[in-house]
DOTOR-42423 format. One record per residue: residue number from 1; residue in one letter; x, z, y of N, C-alpha, C in turn. Coordinates in pm, 1 decimal. Each point is the difference from the previous one (the first is absolute). Layout:
REM DOTOR-42423
[NUM,'a',[X,Z,Y],[X,Z,Y],[X,Z,Y]]
...
//
This chain:
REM DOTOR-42423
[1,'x',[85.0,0.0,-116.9],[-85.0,0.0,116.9],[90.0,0.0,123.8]]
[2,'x',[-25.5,-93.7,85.0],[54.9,17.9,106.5],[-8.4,92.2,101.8]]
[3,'x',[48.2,31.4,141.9],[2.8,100.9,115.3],[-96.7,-53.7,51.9]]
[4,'x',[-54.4,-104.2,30.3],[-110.4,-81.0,10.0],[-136.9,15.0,-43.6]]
[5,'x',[13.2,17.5,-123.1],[-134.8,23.3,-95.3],[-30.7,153.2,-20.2]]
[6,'x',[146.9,50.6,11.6],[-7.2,132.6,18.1],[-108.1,100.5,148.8]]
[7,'x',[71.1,-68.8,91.3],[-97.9,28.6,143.1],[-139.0,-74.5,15.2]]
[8,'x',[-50.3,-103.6,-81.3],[-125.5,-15.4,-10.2],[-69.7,98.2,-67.7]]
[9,'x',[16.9,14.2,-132.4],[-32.3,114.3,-47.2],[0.6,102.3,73.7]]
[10,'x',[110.0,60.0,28.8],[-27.9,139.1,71.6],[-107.1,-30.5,157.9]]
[11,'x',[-16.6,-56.1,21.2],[-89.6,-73.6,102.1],[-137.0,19.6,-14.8]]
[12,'x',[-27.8,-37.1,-169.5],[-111.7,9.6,-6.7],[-61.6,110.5,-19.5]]
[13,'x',[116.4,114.4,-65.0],[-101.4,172.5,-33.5],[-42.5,63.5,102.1]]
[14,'x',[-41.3,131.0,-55.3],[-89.8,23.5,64.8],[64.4,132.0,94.7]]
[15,'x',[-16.2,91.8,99.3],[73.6,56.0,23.3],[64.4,133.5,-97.2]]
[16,'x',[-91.8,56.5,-70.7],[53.7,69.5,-97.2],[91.9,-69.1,-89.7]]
[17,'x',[1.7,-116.9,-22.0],[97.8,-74.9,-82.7],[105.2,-15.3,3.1]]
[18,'x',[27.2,-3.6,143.8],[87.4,-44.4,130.4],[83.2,151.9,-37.1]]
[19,'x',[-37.5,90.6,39.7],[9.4,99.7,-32.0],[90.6,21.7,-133.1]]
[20,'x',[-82.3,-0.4,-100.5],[77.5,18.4,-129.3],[107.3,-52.8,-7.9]]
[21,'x',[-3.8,-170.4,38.7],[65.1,-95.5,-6.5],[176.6,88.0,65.1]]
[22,'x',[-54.7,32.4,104.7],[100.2,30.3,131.3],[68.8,106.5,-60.7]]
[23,'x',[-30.5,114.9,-67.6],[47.8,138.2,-81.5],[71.7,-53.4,-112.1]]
[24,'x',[-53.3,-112.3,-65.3],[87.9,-31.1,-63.0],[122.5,-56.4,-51.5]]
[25,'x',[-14.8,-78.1,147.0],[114.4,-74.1,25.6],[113.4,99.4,19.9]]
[26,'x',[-14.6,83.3,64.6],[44.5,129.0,114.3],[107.8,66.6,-148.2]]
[27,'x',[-132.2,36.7,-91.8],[72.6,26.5,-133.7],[149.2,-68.9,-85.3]]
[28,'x',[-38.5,-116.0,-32.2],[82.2,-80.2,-22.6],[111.4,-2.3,87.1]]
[29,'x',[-27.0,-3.2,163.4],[138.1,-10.2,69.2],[74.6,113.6,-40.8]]
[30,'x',[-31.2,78.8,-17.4],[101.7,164.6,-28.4],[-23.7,19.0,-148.1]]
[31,'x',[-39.8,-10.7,-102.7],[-31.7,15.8,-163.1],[208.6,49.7,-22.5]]
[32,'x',[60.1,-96.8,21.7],[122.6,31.1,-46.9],[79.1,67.5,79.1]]
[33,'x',[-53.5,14.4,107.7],[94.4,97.9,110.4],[25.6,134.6,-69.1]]
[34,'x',[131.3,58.7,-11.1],[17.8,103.2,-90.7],[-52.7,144.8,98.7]]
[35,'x',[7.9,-28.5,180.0],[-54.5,136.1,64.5],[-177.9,13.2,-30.8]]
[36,'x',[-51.9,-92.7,10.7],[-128.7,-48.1,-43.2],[-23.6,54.8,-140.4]]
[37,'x',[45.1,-46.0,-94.5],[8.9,107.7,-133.5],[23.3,152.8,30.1]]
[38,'x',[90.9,22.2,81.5],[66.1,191.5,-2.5],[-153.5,25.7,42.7]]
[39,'x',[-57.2,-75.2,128.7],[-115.6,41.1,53.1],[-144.7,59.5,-106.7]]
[40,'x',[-10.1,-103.6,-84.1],[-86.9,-12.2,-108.8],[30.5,114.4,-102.8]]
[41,'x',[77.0,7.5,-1.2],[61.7,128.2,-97.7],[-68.3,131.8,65.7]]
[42,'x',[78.3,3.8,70.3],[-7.3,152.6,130.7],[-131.3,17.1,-28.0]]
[43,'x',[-101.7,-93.0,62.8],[-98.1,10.4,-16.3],[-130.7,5.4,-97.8]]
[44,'x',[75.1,-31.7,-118.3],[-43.3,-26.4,-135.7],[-0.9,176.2,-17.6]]
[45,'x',[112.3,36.2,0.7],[55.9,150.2,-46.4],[-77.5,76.5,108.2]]
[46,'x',[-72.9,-33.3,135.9],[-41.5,128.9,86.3],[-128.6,-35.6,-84.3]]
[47,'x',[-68.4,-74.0,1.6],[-107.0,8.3,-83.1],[-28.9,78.8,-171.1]]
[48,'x',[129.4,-24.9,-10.0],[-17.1,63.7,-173.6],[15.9,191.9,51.1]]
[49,'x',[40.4,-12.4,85.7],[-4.2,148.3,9.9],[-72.4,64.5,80.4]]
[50,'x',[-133.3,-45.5,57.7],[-104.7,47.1,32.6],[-55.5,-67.5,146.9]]
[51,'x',[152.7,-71.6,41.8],[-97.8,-31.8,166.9],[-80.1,-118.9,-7.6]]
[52,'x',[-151.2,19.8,-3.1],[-54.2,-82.6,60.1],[-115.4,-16.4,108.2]]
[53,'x',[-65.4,-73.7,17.1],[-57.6,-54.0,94.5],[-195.0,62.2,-11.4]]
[54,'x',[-9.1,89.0,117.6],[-174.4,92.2,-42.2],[-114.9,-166.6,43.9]]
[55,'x',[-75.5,-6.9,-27.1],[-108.5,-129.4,50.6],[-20.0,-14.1,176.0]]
[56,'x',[10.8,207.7,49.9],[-7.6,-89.0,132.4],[109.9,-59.2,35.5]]
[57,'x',[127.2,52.3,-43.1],[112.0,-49.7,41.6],[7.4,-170.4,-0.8]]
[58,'x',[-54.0,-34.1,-124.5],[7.0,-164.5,-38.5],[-113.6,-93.0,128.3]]
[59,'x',[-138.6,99.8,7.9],[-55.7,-14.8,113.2],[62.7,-53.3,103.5]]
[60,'x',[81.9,80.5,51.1],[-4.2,-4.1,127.8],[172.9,-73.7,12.4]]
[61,'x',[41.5,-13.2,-62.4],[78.8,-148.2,-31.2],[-12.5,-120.4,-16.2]]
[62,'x',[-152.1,25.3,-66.9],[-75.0,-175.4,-16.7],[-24.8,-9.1,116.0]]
[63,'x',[-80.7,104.6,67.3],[-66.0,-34.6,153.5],[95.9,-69.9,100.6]]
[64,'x',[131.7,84.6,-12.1],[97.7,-30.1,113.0],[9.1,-126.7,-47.9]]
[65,'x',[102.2,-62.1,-110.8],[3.2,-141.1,-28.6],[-90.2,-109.4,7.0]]
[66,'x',[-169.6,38.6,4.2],[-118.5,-75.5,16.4],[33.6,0.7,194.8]]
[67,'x',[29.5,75.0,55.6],[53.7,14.1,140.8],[31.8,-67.1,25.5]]
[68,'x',[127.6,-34.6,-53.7],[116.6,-70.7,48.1],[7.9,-176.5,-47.2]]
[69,'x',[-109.9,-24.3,-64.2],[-13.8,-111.8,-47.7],[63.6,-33.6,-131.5]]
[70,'x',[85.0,121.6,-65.3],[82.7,-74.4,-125.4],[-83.6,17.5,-82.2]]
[71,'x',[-147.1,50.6,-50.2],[-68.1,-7.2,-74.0],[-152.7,-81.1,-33.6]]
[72,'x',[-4.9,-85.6,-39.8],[-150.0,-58.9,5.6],[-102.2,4.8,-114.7]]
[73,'x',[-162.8,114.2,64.0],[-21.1,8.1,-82.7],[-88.1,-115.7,-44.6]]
[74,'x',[-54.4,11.5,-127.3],[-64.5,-110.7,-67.9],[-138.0,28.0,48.6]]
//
């Protein structure tokens, strides 16, 4: 597929798509970055040992990001 056929496509989704699309790319650019891994770790391990996230907390994180435009809901 070309860079071409590539930006038609992404052209045509939808903004949540756009979205996914966009996170995932984001992914891939760093997947092999080894600080990007330490990151994933760290954070893998604060989770296994109890820190996480209460609903309002996730709340009011969605809200801010629905704010700021990086989130679109469906």
């Amino acid at each position: 597929m070309s860079v071409m056929e590539l930006k038609k496509t992404a052209e045509s989704l939808n903004a949540e798509e756009r979205l996914f699309l966009a996170a995932y790319l984001k992914h891939l650019a760093r997947v092999d970055d080894p600080s990007y891994q330490l990151d994933l770790t760290q954070l893998n391990a604060e989770i296994d040992a109890g820190k996480k996230f209460t609903l309002p907390q996730v709340v009011r994180m969605h809200e801010a990001l629905k704010a700021e435009g990086l989130y679109a809901s469906s």
